[in-house]
DSSP file (Angstrom, degrees, kcal/mol; ACC not computed):
  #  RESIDUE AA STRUCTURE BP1 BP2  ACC     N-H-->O    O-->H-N    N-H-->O    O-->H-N    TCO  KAPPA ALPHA  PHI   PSI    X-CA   Y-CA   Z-CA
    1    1 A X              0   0    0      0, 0.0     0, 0.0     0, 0.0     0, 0.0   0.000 360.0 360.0 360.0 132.4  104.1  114.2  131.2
    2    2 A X        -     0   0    0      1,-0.1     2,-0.7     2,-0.0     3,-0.1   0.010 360.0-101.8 -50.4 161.8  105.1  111.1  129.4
    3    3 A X    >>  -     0   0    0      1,-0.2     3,-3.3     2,-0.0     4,-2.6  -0.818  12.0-142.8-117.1 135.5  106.8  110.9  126.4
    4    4 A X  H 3> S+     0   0    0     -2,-0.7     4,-4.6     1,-0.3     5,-0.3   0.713  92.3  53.7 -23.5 -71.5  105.5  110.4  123.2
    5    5 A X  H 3> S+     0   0    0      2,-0.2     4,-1.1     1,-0.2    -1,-0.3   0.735 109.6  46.9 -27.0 -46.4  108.2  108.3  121.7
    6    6 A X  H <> S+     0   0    0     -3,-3.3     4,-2.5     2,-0.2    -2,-0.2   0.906 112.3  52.9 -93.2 -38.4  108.3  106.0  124.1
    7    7 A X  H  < S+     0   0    0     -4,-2.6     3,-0.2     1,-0.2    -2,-0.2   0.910 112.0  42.7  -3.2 -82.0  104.5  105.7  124.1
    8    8 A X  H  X S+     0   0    0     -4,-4.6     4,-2.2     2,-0.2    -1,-0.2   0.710 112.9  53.6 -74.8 -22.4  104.1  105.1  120.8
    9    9 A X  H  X S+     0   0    0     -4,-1.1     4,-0.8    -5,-0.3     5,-0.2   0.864 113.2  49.6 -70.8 -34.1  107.4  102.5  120.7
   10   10 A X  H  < S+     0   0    0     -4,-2.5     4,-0.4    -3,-0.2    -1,-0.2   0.498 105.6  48.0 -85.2   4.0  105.7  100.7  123.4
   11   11 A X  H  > S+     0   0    0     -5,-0.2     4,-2.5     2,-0.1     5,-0.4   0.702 113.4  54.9 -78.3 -46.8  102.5  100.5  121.8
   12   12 A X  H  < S+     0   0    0     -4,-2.2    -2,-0.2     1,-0.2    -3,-0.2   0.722 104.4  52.0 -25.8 -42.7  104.6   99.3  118.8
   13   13 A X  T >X S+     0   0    0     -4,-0.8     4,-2.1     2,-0.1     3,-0.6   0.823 110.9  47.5 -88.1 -51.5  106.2   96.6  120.8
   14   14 A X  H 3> S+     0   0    0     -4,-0.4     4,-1.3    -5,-0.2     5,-0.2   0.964 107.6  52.1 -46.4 -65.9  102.6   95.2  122.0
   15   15 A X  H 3< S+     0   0    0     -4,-2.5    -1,-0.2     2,-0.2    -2,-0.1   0.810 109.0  56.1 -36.2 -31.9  101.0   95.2  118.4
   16   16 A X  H X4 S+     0   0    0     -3,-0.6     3,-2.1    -5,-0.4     2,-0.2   0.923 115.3  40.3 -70.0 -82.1  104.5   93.0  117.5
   17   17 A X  H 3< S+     0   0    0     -4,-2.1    -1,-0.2     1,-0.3    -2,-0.2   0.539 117.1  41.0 -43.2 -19.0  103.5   90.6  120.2
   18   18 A X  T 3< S+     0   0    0     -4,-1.3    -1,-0.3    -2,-0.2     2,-0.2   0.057  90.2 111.2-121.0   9.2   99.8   90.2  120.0
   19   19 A X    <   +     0   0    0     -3,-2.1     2,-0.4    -5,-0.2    -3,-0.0  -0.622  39.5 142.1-111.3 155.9   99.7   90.0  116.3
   20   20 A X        -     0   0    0     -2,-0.2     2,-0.4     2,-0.0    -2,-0.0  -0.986  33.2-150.0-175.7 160.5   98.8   86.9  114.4
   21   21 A X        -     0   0    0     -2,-0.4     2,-0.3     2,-0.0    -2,-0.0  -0.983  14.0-164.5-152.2 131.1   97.2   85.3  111.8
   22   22 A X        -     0   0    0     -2,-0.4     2,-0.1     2,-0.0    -2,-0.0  -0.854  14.0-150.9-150.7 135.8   95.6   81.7  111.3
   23   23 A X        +     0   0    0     -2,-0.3     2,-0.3     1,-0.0    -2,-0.0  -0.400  26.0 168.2 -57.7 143.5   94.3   79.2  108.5
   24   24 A X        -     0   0    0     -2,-0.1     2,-0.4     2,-0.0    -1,-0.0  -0.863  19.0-155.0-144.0 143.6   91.5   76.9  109.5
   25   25 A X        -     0   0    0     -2,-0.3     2,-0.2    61,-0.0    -2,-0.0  -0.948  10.6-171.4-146.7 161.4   89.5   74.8  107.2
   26   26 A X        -     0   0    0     -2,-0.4     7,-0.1     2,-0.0    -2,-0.0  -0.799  24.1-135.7-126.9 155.2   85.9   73.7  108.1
   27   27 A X  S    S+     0   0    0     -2,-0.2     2,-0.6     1,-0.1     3,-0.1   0.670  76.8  81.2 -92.6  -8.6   83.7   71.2  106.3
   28   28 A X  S   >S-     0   0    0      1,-0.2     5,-0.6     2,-0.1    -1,-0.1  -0.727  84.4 -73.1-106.9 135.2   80.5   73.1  106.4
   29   29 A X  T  >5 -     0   0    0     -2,-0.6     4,-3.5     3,-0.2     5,-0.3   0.811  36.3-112.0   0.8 147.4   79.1   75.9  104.3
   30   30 A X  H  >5S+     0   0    0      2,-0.2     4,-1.5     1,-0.1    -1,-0.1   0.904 111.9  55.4 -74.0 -23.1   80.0   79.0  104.2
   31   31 A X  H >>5S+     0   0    0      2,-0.2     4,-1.1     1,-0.2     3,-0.9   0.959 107.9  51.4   3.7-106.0   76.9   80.2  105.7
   32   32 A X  H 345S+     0   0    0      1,-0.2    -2,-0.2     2,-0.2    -3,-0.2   0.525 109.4  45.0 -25.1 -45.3   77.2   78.2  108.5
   33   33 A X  H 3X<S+     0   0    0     -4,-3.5     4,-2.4    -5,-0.6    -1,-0.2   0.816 107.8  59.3 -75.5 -22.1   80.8   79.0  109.5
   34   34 A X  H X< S+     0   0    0     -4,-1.5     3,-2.9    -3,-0.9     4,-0.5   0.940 114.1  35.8 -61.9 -94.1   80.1   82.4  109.0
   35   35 A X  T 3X S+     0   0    0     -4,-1.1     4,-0.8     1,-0.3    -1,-0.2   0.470 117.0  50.3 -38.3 -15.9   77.2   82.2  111.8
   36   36 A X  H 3> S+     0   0    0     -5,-0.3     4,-1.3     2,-0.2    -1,-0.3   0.901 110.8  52.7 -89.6 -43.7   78.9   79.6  114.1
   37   37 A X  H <X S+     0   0    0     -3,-2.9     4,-0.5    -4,-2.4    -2,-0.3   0.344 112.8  45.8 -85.1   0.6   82.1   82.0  114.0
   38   38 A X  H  > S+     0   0    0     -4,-0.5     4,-1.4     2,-0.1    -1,-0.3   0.699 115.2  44.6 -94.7 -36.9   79.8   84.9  115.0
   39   39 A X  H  X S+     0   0    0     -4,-0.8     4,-0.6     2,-0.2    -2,-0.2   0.598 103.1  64.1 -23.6 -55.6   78.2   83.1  117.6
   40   40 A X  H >X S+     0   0    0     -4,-1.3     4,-0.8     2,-0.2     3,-0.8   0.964 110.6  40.5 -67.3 -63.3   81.5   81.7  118.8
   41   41 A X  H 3<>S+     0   0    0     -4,-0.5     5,-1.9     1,-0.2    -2,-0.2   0.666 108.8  52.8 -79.4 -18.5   82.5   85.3  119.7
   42   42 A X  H 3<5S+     0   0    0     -4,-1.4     3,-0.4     3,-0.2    -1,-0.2   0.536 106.9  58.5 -79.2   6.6   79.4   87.0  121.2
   43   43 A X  H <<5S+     0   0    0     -3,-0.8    -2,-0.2    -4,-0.6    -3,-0.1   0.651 101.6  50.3 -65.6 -42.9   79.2   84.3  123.3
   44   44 A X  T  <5S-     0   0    0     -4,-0.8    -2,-0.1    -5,-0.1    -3,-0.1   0.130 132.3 -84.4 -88.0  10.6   82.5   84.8  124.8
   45   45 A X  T   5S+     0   0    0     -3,-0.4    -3,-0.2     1,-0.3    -4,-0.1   0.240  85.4 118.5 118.8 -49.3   81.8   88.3  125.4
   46   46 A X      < -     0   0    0     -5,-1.9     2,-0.6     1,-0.1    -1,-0.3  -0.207  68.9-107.5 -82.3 174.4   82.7   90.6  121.8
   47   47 A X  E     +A   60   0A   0     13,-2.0    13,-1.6     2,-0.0     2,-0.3  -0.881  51.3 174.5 -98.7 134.8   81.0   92.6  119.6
   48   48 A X  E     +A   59   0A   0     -2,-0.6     2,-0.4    11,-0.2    11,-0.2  -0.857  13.0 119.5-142.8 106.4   80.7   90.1  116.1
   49   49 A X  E     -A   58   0A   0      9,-1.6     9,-1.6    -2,-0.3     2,-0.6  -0.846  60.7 -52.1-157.7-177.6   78.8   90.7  112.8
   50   50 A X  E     -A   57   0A   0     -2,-0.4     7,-0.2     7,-0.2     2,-0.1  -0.706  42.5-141.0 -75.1 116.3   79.0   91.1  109.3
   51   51 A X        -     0   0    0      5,-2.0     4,-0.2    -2,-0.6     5,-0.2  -0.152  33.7-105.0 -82.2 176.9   81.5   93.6  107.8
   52   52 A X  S    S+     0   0    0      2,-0.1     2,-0.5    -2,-0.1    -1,-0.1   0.715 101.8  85.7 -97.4 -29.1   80.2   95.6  104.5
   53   53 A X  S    S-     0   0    0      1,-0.1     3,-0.3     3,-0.1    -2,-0.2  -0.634  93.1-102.2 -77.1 141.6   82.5   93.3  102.5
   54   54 A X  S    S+     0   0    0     -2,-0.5    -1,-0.1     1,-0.2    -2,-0.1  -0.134  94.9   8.3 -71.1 144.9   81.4   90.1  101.4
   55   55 A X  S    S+     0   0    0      1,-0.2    21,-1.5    -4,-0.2     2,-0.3   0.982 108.0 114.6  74.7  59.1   82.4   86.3  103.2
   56   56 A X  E     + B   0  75A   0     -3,-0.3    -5,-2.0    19,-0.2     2,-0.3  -0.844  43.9 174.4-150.5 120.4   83.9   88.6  105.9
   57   57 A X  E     -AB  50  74A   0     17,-1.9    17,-2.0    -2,-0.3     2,-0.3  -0.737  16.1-142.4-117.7 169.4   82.9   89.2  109.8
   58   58 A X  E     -AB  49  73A   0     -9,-1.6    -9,-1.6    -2,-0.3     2,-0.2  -0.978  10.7-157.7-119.8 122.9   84.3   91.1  112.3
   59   59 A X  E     -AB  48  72A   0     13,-0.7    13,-2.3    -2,-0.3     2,-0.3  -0.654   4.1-175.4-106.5 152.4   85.2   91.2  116.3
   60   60 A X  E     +AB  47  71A   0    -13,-1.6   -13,-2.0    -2,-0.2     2,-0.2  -0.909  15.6 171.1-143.7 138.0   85.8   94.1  118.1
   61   61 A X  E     - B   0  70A   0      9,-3.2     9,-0.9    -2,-0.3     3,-0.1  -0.906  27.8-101.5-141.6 179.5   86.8   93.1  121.9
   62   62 A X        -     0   0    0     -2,-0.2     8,-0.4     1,-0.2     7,-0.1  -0.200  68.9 -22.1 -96.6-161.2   88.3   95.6  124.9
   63   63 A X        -     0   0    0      5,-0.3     2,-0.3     6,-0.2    -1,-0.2  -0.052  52.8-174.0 -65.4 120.3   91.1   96.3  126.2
   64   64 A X  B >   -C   67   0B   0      3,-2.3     3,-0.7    -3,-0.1     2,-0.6  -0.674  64.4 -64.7-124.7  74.4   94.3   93.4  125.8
   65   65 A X  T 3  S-     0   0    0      1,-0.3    -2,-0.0    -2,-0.3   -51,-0.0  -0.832 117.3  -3.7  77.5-121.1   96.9   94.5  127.6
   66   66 A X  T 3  S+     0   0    0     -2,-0.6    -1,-0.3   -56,-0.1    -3,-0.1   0.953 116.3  89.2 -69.4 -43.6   98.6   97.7  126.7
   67   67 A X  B <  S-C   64   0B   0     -3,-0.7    -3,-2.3     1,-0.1     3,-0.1  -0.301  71.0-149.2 -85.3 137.6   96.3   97.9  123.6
   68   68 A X  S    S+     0   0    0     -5,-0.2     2,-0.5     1,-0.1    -5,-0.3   0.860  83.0  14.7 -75.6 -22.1   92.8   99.8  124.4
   69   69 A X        -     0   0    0     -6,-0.2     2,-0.8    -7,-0.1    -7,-0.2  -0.990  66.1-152.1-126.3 135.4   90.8   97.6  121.7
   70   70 A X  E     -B   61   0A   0     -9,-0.9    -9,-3.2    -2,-0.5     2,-0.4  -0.918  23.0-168.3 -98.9 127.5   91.6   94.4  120.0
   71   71 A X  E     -B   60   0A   0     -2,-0.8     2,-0.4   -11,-0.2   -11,-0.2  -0.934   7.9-154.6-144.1 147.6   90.0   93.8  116.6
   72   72 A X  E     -B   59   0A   0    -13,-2.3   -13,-0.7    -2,-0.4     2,-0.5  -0.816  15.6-172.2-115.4 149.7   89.5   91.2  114.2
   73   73 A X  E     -B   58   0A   0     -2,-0.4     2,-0.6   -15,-0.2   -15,-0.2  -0.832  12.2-176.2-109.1 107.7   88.9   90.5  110.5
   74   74 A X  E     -B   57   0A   0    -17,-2.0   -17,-1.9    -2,-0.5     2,-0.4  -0.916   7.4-166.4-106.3 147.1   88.0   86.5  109.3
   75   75 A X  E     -B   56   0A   0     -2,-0.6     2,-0.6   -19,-0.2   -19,-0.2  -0.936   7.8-156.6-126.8 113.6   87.8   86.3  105.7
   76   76 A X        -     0   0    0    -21,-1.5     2,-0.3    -2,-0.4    -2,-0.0  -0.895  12.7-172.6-107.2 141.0   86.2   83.0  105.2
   77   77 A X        -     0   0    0     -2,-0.6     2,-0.3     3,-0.0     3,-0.2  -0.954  11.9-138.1-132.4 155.3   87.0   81.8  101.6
   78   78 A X  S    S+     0   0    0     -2,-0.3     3,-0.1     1,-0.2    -2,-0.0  -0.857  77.5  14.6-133.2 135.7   85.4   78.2   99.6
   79   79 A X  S    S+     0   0    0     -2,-0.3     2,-0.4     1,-0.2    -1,-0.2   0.810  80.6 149.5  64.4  48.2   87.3   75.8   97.5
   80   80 A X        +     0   0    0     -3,-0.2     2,-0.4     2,-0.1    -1,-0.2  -0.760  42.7  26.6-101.3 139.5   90.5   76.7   98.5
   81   81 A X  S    S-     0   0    0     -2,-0.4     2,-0.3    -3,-0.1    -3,-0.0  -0.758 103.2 -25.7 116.6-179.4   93.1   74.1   98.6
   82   82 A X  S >> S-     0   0    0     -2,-0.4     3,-1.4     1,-0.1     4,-0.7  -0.603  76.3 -96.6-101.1 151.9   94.0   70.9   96.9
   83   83 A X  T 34 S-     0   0    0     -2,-0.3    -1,-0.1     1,-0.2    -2,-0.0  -0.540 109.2  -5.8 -62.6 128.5   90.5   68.7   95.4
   84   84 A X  T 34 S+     0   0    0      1,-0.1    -1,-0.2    -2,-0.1    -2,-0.0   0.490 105.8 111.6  71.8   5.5   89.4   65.8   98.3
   85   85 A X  T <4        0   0    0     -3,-1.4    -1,-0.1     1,-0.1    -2,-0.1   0.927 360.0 360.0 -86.0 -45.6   92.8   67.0  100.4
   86   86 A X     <        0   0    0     -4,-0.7    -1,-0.1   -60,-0.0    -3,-0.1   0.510 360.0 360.0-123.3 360.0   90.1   68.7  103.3
């Protein structure tokens, strides 16, 4: 039998590596990115939809490396940013 500890420290160590976060900005509605960015990942393969909160989807994909699921949250947000900068 394994041991826990080191289990769970090497699930620990994956989540550190794999973890990430990134800003984008797009010119077109929000709508539209919403639906392009849902698109974009059931095409490739995930599960992708509309979470219960608003301007927010979610991907669910399998297994990525030691970790059994990877999931995501994009939070698309409007008028963020400097006026006329994107």
């Amino acid at each position: 039998m394994s041991d826990p500890a080191a289990a769970r420290e090497a699930m620990n160590a994956e989540l550190a590596r794999t973890k990430f976060q990134r800003k984008a900005v797009a010119t077109g509605s929000m709508q539209e990115v919403m639906d392009d960015a849902t698109a974009f990942f059931k095409e490739r393969g995930y599960r992708s939809g509309r979470t219960g909160r608003p301007n927010q989807i979610f991907v669910m994909g399998g297994r990525e490396g030691a970790i059994p699921r990877g999931n995501a949250e994009i939070l698309i947000q409007v008028n963020v940013g400097k006026g006329k900068a994107t």
